[in-house]
Z-matrix of the N, CA and C atoms (Angstrom, degrees):
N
C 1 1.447
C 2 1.527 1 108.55
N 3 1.267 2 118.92 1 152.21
C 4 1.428 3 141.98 2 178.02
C 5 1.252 4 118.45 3 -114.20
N 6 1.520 5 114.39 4 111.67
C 7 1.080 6 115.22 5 -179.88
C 8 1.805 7 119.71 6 -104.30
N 9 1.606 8 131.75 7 -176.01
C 10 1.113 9 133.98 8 171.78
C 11 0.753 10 108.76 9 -28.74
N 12 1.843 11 145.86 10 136.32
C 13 1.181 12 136.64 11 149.02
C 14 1.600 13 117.98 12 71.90
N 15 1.318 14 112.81 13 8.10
C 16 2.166 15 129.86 14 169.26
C 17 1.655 16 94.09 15 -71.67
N 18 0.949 17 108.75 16 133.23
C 19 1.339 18 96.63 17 154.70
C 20 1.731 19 113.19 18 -122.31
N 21 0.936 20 122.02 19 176.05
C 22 1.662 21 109.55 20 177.01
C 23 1.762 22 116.30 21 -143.85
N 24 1.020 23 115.03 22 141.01
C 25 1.811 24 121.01 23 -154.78
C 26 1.576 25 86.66 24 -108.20
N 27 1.420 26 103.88 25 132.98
C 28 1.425 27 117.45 26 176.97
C 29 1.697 28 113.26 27 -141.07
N 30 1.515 29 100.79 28 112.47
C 31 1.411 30 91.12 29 -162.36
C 32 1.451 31 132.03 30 -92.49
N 33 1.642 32 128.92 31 143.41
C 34 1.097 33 114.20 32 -151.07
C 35 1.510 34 124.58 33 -40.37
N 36 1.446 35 139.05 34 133.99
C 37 1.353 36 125.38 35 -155.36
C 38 0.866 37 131.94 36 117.81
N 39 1.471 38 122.33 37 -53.25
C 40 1.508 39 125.59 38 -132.74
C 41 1.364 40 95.48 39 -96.97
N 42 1.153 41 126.32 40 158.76
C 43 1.576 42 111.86 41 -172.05
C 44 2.048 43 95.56 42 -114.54
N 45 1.265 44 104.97 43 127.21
C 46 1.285 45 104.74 44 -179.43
C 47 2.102 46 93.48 45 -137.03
N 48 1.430 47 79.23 46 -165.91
C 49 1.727 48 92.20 47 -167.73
C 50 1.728 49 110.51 48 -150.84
N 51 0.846 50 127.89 49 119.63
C 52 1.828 51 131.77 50 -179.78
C 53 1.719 52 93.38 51 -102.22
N 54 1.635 53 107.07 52 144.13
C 55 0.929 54 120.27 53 171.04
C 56 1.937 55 90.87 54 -139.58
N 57 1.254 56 96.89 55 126.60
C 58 1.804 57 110.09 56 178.01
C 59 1.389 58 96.58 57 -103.58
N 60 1.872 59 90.64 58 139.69
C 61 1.436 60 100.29 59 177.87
C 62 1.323 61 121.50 60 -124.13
N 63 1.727 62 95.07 61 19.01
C 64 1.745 63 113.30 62 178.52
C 65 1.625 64 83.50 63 -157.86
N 66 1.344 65 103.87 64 169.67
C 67 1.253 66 120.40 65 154.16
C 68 1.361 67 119.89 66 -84.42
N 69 1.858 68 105.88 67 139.34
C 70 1.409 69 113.64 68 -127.47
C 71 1.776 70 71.86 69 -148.96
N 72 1.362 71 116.44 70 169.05
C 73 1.235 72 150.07 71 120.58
C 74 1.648 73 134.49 72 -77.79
N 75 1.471 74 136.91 73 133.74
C 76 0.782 75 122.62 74 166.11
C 77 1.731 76 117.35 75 -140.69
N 78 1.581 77 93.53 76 145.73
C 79 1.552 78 88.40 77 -156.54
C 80 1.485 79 87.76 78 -128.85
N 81 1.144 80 96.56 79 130.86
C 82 2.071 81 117.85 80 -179.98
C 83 2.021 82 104.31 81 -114.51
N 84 0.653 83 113.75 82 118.04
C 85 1.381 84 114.75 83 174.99
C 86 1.520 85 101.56 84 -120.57
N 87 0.989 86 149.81 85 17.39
C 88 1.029 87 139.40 86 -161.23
C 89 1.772 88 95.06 87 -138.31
N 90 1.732 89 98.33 88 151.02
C 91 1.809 90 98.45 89 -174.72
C 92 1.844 91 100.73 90 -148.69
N 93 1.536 92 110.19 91 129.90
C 94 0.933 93 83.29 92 168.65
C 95 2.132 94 147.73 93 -91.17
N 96 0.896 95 107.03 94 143.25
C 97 1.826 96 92.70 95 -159.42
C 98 1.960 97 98.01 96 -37.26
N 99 0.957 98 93.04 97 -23.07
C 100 1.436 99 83.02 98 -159.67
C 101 1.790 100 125.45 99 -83.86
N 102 1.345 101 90.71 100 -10.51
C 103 1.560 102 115.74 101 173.25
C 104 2.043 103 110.31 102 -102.92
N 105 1.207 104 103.49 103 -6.91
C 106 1.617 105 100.05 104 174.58
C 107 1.522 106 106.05 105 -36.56
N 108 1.183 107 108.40 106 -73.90
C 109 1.488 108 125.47 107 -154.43
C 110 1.725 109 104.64 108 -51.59
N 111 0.994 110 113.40 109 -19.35
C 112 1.994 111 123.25 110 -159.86
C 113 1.885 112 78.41 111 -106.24
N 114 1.509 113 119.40 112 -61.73
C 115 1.392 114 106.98 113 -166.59
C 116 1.357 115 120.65 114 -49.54
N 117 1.920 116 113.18 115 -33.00
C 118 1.168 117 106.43 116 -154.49
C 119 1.622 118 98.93 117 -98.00
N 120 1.400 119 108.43 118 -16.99
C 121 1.227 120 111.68 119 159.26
C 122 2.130 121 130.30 120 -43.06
N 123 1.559 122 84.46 121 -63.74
C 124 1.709 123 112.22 122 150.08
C 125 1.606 124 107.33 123 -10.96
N 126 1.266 125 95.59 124 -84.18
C 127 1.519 126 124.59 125 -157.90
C 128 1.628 127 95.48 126 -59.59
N 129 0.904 128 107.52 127 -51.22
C 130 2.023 129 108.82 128 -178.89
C 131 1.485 130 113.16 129 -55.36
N 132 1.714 131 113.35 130 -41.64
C 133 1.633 132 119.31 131 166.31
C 134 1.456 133 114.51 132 -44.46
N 135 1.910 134 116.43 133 -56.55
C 136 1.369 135 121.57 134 -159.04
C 137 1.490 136 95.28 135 -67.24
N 138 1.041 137 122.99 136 -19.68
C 139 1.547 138 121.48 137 -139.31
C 140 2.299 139 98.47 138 -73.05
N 141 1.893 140 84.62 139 -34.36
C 142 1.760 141 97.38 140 -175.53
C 143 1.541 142 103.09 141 -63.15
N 144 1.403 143 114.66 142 -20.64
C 145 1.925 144 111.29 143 -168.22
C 146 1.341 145 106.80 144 -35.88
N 147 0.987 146 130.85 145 168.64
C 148 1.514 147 124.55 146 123.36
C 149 1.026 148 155.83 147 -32.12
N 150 1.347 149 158.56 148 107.02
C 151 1.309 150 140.28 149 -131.12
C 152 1.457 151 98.01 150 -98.57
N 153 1.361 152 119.38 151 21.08
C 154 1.736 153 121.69 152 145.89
C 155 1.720 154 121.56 153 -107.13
N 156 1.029 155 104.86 154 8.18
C 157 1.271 156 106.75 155 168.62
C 158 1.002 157 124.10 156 -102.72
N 159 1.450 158 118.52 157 136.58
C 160 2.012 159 135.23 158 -157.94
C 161 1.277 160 84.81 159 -59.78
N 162 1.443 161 157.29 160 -45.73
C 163 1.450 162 152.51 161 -127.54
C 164 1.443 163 103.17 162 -100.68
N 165 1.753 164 124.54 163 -8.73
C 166 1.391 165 119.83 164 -155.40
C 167 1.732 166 124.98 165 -102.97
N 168 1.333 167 100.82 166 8.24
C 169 1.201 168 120.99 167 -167.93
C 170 1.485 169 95.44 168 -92.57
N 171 1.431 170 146.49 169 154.63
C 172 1.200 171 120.17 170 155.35
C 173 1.806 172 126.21 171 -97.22
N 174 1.044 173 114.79 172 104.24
C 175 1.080 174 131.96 173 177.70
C 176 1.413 175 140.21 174 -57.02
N 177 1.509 176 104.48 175 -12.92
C 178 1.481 177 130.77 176 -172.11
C 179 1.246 178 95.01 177 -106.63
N 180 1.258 179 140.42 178 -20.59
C 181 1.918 180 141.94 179 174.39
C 182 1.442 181 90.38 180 46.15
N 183 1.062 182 134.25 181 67.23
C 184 1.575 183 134.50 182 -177.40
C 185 1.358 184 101.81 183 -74.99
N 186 2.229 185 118.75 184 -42.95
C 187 1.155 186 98.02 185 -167.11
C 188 1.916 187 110.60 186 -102.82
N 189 1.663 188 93.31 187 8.69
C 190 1.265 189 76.98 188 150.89
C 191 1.779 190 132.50 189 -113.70
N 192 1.303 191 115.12 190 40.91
C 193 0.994 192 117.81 191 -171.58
C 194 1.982 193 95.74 192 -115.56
N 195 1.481 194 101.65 193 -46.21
C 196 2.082 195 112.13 194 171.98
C 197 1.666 196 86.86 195 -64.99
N 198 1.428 197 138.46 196 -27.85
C 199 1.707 198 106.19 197 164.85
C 200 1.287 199 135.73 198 -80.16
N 201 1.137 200 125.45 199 -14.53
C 202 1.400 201 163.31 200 -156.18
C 203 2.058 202 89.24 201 -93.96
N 204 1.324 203 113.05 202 -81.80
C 205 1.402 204 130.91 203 153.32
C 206 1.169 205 121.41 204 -16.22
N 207 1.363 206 129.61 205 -71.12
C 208 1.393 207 142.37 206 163.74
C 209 1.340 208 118.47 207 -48.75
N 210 1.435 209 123.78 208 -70.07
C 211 1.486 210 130.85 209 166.50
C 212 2.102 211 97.58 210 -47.20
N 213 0.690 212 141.34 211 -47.78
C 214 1.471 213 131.26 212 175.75
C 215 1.498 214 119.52 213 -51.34
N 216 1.405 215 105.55 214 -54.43
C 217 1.520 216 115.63 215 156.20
C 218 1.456 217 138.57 216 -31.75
N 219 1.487 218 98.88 217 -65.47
C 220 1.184 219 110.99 218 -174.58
C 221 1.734 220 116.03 219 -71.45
N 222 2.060 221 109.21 220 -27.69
C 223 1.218 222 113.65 221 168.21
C 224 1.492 223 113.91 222 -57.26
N 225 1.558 224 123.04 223 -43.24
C 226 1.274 225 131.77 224 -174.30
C 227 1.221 226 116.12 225 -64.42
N 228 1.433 227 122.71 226 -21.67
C 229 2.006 228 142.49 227 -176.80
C 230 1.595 229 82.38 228 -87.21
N 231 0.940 230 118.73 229 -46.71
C 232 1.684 231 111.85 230 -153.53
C 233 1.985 232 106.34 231 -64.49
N 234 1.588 233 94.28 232 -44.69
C 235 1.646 234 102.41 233 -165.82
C 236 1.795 235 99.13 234 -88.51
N 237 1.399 236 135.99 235 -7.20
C 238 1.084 237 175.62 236 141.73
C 239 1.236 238 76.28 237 -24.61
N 240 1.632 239 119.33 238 -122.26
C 241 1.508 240 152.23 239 152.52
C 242 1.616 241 103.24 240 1.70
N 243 1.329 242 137.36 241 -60.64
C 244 1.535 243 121.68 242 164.78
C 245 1.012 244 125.31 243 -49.54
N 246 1.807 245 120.49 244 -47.27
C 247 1.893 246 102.67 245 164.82
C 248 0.377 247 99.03 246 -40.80
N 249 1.917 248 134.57 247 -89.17
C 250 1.197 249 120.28 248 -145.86
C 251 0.938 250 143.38 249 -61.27
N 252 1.718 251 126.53 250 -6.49
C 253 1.488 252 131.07 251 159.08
C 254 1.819 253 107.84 252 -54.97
N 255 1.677 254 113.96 253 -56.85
C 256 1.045 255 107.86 254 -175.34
C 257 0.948 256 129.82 255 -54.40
N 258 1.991 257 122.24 256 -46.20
C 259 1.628 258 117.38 257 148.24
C 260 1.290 259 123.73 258 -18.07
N 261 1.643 260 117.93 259 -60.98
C 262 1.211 261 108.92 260 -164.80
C 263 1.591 262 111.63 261 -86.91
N 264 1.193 263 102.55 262 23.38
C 265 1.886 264 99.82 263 -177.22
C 266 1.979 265 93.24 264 -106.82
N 267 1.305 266 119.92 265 -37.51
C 268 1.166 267 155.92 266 -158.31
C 269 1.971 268 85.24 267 -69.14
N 270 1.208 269 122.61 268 -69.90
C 271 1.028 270 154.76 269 -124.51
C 272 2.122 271 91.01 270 -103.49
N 273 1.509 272 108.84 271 -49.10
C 274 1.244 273 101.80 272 175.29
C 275 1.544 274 118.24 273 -88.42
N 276 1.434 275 113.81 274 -22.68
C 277 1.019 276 109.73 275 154.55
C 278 2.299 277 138.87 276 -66.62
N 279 0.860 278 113.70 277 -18.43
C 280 1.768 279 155.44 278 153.68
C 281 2.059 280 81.59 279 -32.55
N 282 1.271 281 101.79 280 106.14
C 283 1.606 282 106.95 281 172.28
C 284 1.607 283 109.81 282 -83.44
N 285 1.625 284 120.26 283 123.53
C 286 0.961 285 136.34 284 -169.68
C 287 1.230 286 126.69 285 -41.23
């Protein structure tokens, strides 16, 4: 059971099953690299539904989850790339 504020880690793969016994929210932020290509594929199918059909919304936020991803990346290259400027300022300054 899941309570207020439980959250539960399910790892890419694993085959599990939710059964709700109230009405619930559920929020997935997480994707695996290896299913992008099939999800975002996914998401392009629902997209033809009807815009009365429960299925047509996209629900998998695929491309906002590869932006989310990307912008994380590139912050981590960025502060990455400043040590190492300072090393190398650190490092040429360092008397021979």
């Amino acid at each position: 059971m899941q309570f207020l504020g439980d959250a539960v880690f399910t790892p890419a793969g694993a085959p599990h099953q939710v059964h709700n016994l109230y009405s619930c929210k559920k929020q997935q932020k997480t994707l695996s690299p290896e299913y992008v290509k099939h999800c975002f594929h996914l998401t392009q199918e629902l997209r033809h539904l009807s815009n009365t059909h429960t299925n047509h919304e996209d629900k998998l936020e695929v491309k906002n989850i590869i932006y989310h991803a990307v912008k994380d990346a590139i912050g981590t290259l960025k502060a990455h790339e400043s040590k190492l400027a300072v090393i190398g300022t650190e490092n040429s300054q360092a008397p021979p």
